[in-house]
N, C-alpha and C positions, 0 to 999 in steps of 0.2 A: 480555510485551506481549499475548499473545493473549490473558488473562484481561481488560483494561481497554480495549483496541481490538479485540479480537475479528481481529487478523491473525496468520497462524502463524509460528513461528520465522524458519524460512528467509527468508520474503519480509524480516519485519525485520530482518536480519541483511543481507541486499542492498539494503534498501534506506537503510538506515544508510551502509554502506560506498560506493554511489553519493551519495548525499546528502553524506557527508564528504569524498568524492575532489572535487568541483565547487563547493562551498561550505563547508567544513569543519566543525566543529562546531556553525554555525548549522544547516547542512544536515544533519548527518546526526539531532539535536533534529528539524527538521521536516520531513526523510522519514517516519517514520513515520506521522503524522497522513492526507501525503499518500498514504501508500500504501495509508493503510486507506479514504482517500475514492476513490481511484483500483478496488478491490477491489468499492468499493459500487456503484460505477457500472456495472461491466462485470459485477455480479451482478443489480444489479434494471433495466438498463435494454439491455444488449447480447445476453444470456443468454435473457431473454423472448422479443424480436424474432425469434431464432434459433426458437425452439419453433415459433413459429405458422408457419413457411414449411416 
């Protein structure tokens, strides 16, 4: 996954395994997507705000 979503192993690996323990294999299908958009967030929008203070 980290070559086509750009998220590293581990994170898809947990977040698969949360994703299927809550919604089973719909979820742990689209965990990953969500966890690479969860990743984008807290890297171009939480991450910055942090620098400037």
């Amino acid at each position: 996954m980290k070559s086509s979503v750009d998220v590293p192993a581990a994170t898809t690996i947990v977040a698969a395994l949360i994703g299927g323990a809550l919604l089973g294999i719909v979820g742990a299908l689209l965990s990953i997507p969500v966890a690479a958009a969860i990743q984008l967030i807290v890297s171009e929008v939480v991450l910055p705000r942090q620098e400037h203070h």
